[in-house]
C-alpha positions in Angstrom: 199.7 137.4 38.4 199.4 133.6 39.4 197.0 132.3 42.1 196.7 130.0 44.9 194.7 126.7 44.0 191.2 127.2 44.5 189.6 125.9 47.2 187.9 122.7 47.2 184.3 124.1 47.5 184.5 125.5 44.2 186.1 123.1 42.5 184.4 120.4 40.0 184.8 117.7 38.0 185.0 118.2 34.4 184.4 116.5 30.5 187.5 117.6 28.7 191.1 117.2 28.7 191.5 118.9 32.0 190.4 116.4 35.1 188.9 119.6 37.1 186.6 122.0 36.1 187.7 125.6 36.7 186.4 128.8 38.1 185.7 132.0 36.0 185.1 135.7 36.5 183.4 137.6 33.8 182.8 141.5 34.0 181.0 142.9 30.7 181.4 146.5 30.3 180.0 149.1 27.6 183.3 148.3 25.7 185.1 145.2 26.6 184.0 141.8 28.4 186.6 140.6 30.5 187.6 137.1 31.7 189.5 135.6 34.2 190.0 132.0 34.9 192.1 129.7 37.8 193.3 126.5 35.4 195.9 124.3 37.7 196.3 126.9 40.0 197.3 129.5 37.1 195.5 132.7 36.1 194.2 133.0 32.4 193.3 136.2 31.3 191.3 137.4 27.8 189.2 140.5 26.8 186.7 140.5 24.0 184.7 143.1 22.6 181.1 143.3 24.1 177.9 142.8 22.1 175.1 145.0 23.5 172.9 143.8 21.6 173.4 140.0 23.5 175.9 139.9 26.0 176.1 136.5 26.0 177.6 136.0 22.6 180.5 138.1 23.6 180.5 136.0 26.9 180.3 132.3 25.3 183.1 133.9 22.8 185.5 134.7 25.3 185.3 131.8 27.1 185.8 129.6 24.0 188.8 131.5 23.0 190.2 131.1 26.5 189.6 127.6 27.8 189.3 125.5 24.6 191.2 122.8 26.3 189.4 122.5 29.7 186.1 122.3 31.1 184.2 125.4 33.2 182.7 124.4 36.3 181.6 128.0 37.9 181.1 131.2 36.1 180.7 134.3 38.3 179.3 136.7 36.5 179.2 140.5 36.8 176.8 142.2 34.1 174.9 145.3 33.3 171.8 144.2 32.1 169.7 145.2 34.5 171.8 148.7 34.9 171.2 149.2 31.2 167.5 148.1 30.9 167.0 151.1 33.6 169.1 153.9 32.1 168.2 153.4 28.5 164.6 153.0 29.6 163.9 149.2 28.0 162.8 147.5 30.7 159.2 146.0 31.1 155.4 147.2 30.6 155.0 147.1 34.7 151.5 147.0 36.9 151.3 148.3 39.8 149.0 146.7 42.6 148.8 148.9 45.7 146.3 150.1 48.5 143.1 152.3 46.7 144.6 155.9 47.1 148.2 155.1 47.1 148.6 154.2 43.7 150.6 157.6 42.9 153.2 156.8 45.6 155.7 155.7 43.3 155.3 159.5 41.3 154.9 161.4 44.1 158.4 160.6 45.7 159.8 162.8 48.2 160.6 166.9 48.3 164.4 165.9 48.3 165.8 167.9 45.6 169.5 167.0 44.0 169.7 170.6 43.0 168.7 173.0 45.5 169.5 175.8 43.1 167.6 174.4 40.0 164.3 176.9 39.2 163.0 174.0 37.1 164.0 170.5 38.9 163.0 167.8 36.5 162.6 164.3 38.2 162.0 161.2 35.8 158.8 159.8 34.5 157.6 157.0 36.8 158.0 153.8 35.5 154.7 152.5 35.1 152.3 154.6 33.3 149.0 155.8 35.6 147.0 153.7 34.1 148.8 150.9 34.8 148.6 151.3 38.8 145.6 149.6 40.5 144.1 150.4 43.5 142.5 147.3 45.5 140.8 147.7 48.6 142.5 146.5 51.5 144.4 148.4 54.6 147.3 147.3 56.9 148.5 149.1 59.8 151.8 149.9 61.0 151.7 147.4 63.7 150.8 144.4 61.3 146.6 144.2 62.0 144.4 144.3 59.3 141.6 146.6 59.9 140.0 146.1 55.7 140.8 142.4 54.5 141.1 141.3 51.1 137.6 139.8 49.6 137.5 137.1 46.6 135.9 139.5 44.9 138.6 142.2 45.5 141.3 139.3 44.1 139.2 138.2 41.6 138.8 142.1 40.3 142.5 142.5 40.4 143.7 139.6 38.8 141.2 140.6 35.8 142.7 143.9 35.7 146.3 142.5 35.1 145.4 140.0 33.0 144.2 142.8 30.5 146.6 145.1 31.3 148.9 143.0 28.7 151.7 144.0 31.3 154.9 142.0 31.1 155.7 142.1 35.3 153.8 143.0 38.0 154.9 144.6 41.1 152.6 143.8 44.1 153.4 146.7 47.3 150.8 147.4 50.0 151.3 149.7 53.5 152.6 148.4 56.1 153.6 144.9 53.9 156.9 144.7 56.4 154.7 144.3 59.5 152.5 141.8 58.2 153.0 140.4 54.5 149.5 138.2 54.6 147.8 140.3 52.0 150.4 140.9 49.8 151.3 137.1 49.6 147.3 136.6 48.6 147.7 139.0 45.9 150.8 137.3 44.5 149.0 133.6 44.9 146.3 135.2 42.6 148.4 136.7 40.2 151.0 134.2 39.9 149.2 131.6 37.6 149.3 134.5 35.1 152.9 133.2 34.4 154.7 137.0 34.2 157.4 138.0 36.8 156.1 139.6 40.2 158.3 141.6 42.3 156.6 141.5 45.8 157.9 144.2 48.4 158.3 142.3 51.2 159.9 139.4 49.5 162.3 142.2 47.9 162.3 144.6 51.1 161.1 144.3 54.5 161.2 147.5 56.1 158.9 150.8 56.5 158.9 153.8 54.4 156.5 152.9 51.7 158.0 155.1 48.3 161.6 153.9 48.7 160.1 150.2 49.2 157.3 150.6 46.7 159.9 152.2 44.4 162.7 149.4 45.1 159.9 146.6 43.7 158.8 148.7 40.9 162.4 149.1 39.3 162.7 145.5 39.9 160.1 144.4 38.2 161.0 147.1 35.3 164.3 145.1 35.0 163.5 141.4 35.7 162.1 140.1 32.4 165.4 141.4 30.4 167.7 140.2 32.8 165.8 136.9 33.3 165.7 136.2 30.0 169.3 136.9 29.6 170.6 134.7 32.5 168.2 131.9 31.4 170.2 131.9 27.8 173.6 132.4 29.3 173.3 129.6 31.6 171.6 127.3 28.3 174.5 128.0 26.2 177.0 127.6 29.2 175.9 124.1 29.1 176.0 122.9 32.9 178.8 125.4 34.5 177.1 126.5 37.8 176.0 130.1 36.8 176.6 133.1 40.3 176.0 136.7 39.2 177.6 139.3 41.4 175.4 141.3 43.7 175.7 145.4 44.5 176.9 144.6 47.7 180.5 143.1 46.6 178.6 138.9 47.1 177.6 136.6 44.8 174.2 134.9 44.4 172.8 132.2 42.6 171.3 132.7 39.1 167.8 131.7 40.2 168.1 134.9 42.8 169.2 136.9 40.5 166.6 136.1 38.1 164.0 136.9 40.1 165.5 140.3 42.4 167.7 141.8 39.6 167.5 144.9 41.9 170.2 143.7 43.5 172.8 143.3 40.7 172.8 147.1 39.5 175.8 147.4 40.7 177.3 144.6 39.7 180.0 145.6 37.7 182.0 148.4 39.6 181.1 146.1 43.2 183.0 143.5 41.4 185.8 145.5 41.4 186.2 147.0 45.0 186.3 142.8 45.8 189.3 142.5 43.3 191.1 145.8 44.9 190.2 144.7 48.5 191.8 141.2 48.1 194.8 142.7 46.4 195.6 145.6 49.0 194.8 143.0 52.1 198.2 140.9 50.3 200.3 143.9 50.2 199.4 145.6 53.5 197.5 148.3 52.5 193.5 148.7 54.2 192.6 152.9 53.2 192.5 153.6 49.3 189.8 155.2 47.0 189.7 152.5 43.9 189.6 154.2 40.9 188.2 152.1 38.0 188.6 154.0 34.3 186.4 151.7 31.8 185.5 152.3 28.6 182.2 154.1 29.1 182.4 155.4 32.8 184.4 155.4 35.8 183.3 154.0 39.0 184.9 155.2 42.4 184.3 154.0 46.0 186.7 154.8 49.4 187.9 151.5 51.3 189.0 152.3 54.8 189.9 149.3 56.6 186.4 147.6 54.7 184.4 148.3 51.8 181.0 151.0 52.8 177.8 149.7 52.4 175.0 151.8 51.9 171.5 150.9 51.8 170.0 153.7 49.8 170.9 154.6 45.9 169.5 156.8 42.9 170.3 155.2 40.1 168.9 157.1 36.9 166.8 159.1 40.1 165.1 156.3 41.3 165.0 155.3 44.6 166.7 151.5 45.4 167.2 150.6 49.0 169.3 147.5 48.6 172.1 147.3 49.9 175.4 148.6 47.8 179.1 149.6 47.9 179.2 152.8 48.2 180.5 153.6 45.0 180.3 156.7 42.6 179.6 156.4 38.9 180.2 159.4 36.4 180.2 158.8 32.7 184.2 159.3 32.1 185.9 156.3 30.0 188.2 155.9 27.2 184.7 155.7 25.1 183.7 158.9 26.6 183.0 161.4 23.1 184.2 165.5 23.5 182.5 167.9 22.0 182.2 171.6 22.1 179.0 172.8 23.4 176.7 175.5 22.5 178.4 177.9 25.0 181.8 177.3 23.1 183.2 174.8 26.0 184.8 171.5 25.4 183.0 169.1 27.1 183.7 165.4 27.6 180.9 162.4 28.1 178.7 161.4 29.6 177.8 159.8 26.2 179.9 156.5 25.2 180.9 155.7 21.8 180.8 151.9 23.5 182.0 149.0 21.7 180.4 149.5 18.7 181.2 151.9 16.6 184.1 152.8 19.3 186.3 155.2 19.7 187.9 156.7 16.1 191.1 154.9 16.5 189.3 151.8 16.5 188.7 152.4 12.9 184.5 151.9 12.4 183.9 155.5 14.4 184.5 159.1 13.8 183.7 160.7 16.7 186.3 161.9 19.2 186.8 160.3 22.4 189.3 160.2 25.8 191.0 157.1 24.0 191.5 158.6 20.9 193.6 161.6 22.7 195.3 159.3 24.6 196.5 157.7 21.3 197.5 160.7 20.2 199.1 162.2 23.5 201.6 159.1 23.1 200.1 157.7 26.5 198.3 155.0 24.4 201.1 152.7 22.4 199.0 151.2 19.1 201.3 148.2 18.5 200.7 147.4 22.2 197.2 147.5 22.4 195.7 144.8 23.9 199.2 142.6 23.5 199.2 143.7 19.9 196.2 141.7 19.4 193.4 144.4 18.3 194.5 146.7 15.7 194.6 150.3 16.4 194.0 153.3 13.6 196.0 156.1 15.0 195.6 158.4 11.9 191.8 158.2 12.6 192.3 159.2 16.0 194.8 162.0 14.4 191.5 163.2 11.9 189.5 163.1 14.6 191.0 165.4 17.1 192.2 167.9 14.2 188.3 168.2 13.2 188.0 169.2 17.0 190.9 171.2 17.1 189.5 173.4 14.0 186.2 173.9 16.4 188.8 175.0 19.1 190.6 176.8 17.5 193.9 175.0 18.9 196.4 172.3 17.3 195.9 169.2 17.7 198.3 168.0 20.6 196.5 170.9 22.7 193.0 169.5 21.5 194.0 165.7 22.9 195.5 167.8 26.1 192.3 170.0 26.5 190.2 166.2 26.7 192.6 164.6 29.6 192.4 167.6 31.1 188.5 167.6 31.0 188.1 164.5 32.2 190.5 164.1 34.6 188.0 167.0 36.4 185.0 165.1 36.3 186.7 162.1 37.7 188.3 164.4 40.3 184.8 165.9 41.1 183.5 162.2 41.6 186.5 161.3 44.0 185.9 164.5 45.8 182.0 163.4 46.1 183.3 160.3 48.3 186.1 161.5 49.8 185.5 165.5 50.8 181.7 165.0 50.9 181.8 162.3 53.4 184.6 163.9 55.9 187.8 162.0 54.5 190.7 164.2 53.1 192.2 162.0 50.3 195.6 162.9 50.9 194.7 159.8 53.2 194.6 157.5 51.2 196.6 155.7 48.5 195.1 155.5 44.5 194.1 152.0 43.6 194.2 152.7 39.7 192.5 150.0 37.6 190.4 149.6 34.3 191.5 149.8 31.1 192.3 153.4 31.3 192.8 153.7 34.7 196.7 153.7 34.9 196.7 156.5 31.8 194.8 158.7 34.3 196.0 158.2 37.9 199.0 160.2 38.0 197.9 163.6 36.7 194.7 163.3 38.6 196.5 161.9 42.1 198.2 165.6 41.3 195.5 167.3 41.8 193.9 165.8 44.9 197.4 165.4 46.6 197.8 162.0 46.9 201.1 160.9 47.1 200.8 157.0 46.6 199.1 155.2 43.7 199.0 151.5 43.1 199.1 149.7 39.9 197.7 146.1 40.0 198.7 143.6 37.0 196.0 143.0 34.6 194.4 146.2 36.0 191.9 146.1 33.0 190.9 142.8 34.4 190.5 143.4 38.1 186.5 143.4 37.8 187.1 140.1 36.8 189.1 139.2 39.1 187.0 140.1 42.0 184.1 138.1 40.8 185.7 134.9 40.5 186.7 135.1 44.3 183.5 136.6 45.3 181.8 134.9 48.2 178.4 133.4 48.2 176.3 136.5 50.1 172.8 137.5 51.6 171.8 140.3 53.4 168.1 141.1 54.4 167.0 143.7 56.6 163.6 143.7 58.9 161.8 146.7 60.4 161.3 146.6 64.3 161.2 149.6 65.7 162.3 149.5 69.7 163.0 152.7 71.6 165.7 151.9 74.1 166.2 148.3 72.9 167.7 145.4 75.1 170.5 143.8 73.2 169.1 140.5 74.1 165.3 141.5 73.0 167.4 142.8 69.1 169.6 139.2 69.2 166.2 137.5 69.8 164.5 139.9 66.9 167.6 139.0 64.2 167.3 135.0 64.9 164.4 134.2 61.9 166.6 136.6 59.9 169.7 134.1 60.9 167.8 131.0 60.2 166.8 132.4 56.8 170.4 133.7 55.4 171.7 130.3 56.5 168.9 128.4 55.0 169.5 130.0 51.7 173.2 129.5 51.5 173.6 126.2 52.6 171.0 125.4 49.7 173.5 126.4 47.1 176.2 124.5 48.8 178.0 126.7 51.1 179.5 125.3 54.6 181.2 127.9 56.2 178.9 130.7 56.9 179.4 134.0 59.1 177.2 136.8 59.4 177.1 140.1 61.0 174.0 141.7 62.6 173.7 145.9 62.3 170.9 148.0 63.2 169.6 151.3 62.0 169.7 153.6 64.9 168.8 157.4 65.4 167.5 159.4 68.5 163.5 159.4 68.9 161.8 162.2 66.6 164.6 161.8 64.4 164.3 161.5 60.8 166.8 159.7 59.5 169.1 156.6 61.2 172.8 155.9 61.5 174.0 152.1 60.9 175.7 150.6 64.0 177.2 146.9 64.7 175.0 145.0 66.4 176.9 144.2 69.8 177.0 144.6 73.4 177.9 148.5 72.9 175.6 149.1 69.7 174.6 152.5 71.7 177.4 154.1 73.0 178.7 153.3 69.4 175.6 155.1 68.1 176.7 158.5 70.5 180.1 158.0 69.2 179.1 157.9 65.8 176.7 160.8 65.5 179.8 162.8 67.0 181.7 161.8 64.3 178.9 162.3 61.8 177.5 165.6 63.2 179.7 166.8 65.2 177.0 166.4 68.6 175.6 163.8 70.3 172.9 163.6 73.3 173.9 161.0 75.2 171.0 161.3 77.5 168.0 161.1 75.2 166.2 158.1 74.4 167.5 156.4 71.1 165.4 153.8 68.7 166.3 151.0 66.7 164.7 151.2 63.4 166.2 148.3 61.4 168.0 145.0 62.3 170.1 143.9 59.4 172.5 140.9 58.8 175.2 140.3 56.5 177.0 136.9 55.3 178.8 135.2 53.3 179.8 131.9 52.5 183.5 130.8 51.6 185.3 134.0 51.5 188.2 135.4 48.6 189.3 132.3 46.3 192.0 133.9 45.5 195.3 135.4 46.3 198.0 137.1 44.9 201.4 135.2 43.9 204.8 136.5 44.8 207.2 137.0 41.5 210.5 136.7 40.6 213.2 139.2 42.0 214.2 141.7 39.1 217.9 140.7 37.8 219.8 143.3 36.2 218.4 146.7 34.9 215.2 146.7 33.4 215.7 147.8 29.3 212.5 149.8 27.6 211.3 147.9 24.8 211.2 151.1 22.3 210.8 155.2 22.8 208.2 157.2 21.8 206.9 160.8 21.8 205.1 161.5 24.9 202.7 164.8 26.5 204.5 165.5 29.5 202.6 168.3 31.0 202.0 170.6 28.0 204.5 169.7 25.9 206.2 166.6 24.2 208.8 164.4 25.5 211.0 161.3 23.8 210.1 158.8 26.9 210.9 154.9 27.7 208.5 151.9 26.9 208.5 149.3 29.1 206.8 145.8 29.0 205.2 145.0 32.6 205.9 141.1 32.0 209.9 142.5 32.2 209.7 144.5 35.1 210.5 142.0 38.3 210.2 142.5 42.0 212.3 145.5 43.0 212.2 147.6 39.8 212.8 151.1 40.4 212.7 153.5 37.7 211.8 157.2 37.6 208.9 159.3 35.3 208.1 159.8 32.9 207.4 156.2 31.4 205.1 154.4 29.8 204.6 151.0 30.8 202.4 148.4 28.4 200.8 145.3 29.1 197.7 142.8 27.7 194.1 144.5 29.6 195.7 148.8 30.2 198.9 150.9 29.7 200.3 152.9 32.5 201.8 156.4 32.2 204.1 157.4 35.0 204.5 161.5 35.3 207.9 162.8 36.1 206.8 163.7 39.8 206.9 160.2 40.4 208.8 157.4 41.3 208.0 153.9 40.5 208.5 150.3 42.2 207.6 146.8 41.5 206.9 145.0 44.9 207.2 141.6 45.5 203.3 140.9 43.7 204.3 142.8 40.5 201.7 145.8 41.5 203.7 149.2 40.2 204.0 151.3 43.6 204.2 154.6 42.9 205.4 157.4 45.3 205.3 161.3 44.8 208.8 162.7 44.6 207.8 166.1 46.0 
């Protein structure tokens, strides 16, 4: 895939051999750390193994390998530190400074339960310990007075408290902090020469509802130390390149940012790549697809119709985060994903990871069983082709493997390997269903945007089942995270509680300005020029619990009416509404890069070998074909595999495949 030359804001001068410094994605996952980078208008591409332990090394690594001969002058950088630090429970020793009585906030929660049906629902253990929350004496009401002020003595008390606590970050949240964030900032002045990270709630989150805004501060003070300890020594070692990290909400923010609100980067990753799929299906025409990204460890899946969705609450690990995020859907299926057969005699597959390190059995340090492993041995997965032929694949592992597991099923082993795609390709069809059937969309709407490294082995069989009759292939599919981030555009987006019943649209425009002045403010300090922003509001009808999010224009409320329609199927058109939240949204700069036409196929493509293939349920002799070979207007028919550097595609016989004019594999149902 080659790309347009990058635009003059991100371009720099450089020390090496090269006269301009060049832009670079990075996207780390559990297994591989991929890079993309824009060298004299060209795409490079590389994948390395990650290193969990630092994900730096396999960063610096990478970028070694790939651009010895120029210099890097911006790295955009999507990682999964902070996500990690949070679901393998490593984050910091936190304290908790809060109102006297209000220090069980954070444990206390809400009555929304996940499973209605569950006799015993379990919840996770807060994450600070009760003796690490203090209470200080001080009150705040809703409409920003003071009626209790903080004394010195009160500061003085606290700030002796968390001195002793030997806690590693503090997180500082107080009622009614939104409305007026005086005390708040009095406690963090007092704390601050302490010299530990403090994660302030209306710094992080200026809006009402105190456990999702208490709770949003507390997980980001959980994560920050990690993950500011890790950006410091990734941008040390990168040794002057202008560091950006990729935000949840599909932007890019400065390192400093990031450093101190990691919140917003947990989901960095998978946002990275709804960017990538976005700017790829706006070049070929297409506006409504679910993306379906296939990793190693998990697979991450969001609906795009006509824009990405943005929501502004998530769970991650059960916690509540109200930044705002693509609306994307995680579930623990990837090529690393280990099968098993449970207690009850099922075959189950993940959530757990075999990750990089040992890896999957095929990759010959392992021995446990994984999705990759039957892939491998399903013929879907070509060994010599693996990764360009440059990582070395152990298919008679991958063989031992699933004949220990066929044993415990009783089965051979080709309808062991079958028994794990089939498994998950039904979690990964449950997750598609969650944003697709759960949200009022029929997927048969939508075309498959199939990327990841495992993606393209997946799409076809589990397009099947949903009904879809189009998928799309990108290139480099394995890479697309990447891509995305290195044409991510600077972004902010802050929100701000108000609370109007019956608003005037002037009174709301008049309301968003400080939020205007701030976003632009903050960009144009890390160089941006062109800035545009969008102004939404929360919205519901008075009395109501929750709020809908509406564009901020002239006809924000018959929008609203129209949208609860859609939503609810009613509306009351008569009754007096309220405007919860304001909220803007921009970005600076906007996609860096765009997809290259290629060359026009000549002649009939020729398969590069044959190989024995699962075709259903049972084996077939089917082409191999080299994706660098196949030119615009290729047309061939399943069942193929297709090979390339970052994934390997299998095409089922129900399908028919194209190449169009940007070397993406179109691929149409036949019946």
């Amino acid at each position: 895939m080659s790309i347009g030359r990058l635009p003059s804001s991100i371009r720099r001068r450089g020390h090496g051999r090269d006269a301009t410094a060049v832009a670079v994605g990075v996207d780390t996952g559990g297994t591989f750390t991929d890079l993309v980078a824009i060298v004299r208008g060209e795409l490079r591409v590389h994948k390395v193994l990650s290193t969990p332990e630092d994900p730096a090394d396999a960063v610096i690594r990478g970028l070694s390998e790939m651009l010895a001969d120029v210099s890097v002058g911006a790295v955009t950088y999507s990682s999964t530190v902070a996500t990690n630090a949070l679901l393998e429970k490593k984050g910091a020793r936190v304290a908790l400074i809060t109102n006297a009585g209000f220090e069980d906030v954070i444990e206390i929660g809400r009555q929304n339960r996940d499973d209605l049906y569950a006799l015993a629902p379990s919840r996770p253990e807060p994450l600070v310990k009760r003796a690490m929350r203090f209470g200080i004496a001080e009150r705040t009401l809703f409409d920003g007075t003071i009626i209790q002020r903080l004394t010195n003595n009160e500061l003085a008390r606290i700030r002796k408290l968390a001195a002793a606590s030997n806690a590693e970050a503090f997180a500082v949240c107080l009622l009614h902090s939104y409305a007026n964030p005086k005390s708040e900032e009095a406690i963090a002045r007092t704390l601050q020469p302490l010299g530990r990270p403090l994660s302030v709630s209306h710094r992080i989150l200026a809006e009402y509802r105190e456990y999702e805004r208490f709770s949003t501060a507390v997980v980001n003070a959980y994560v920050a130390p990690r993950m500011s300890s890790h950006l410091q020594n990734l941008e040390t070692r990168l040794k002057g390149a202008r560091l950006r990290v990729m935000q949840s909400n599909g932007s890019a923010i400065g390192a400093e940012l990031a450093r101190a609100e990691p919140v917003r980067t947990i989901l960095s990753g998978p946002a990275a790549g709804v960017i990538g799929a976005a700017a790829l299906a706006t070049a070929i025409g297409t506006d409504r697809f679910i993306t379906f990204d296939m990793g190693g460890t998990s697979t991450d899946v969001s609906l795009f119709d006509r824009r990405a969705r943005i929501r502004t609450l998530s769970h991650p690990e059960g916690y509540a985060v109200r930044t705002p995020v693509i609306d994307i859907h995680t579930v623990g299926a990837g090529g690393g994903s280990i099968a098993r057969i449970d207690a009850g005699g099922s075959l189950r597959v993940g959530p757990e990871s075999a990750g990089a390190d040992p890896g999957p059995a095929c990759y010959g340090r392992g021995d446990a069983v994984t999705v990759t492993d039957a892939d491998l041995v399903a013929g879907r997965l070509v060994a010599e082709n693996f990764l360009g032929g440059k990582m070395k694949l152990h298919p008679e592992r991958a063989a031992h493997a699933l004949a220990q597991l066929a044993r415990e099923m009783k089965s051979a082993p080709l309808a062991a390997a079958r028994g794990v795609i089939r498994v998950v390709n039904a979690n990964m069809e449950r997750a598609i269903r969650v944003i697709t059937v759960e949200r009022g969309y029929d997927p048969r709407d939508f075309a498959l945007l199939a990327f990841g490294g495992a993606g393209p082995m997946h799409a076809c069989e589990l397009a099947l089942d949903l009904g879809i009759r189009h998928i799309v292939m990108p290139q480099n599919p394995g890479l697309l995270c990447a891509w995305g981030a290195v044409g991510a555009p600077l972004g902010r987006e802050y929100s701000l509680t108000v609370r109007e019943t019956n608003p005037d649209y002037s009174r709301l425009l008049r309301r968003a300005a400080p939020l205007i002045r701030r976003v632009r403010n903050e960009l144009k300090a890390e160089g941006a020029a062109k800035i545009e922003h969008e102004l939404w509001v929360d919205m519901r009808y008075r009395g109501q619990s929750y709020e809908l999010e509406v564009a901020l224009t002239s006809r924000f409320i018959p929008e609203f009416h129209s949208l609860h329609q859609r939503t609810f199927g009613h509306a009351a058109p008569d009754a007096p509404v309220e405007v919860v939240n304001i909220r803007i949204r921009a970005i600076a700069g906007g996609p860096a890069i765009a997809p290259k036409k290629i060359a026009r196929m000549k002649g009939r493509a020729k398969p590069i070998s044959r190989a024995q293939v699962m075709v259903g349920d049972r084996e077939r002799i089917v082409p191999i074909y080299a994706r660098d070979s196949l030119g615009a207007g290729t047309r061939l028919r399943g069942p193929i595999v297709v090979v390339e550097l970052s994934s390997t595609a299998y095409v089922a016989p129900e399908f028919d495949l194209r190449v169009d004019d940007f070397g993406n594999l179109q691929l149409e149902a036949m019946r």
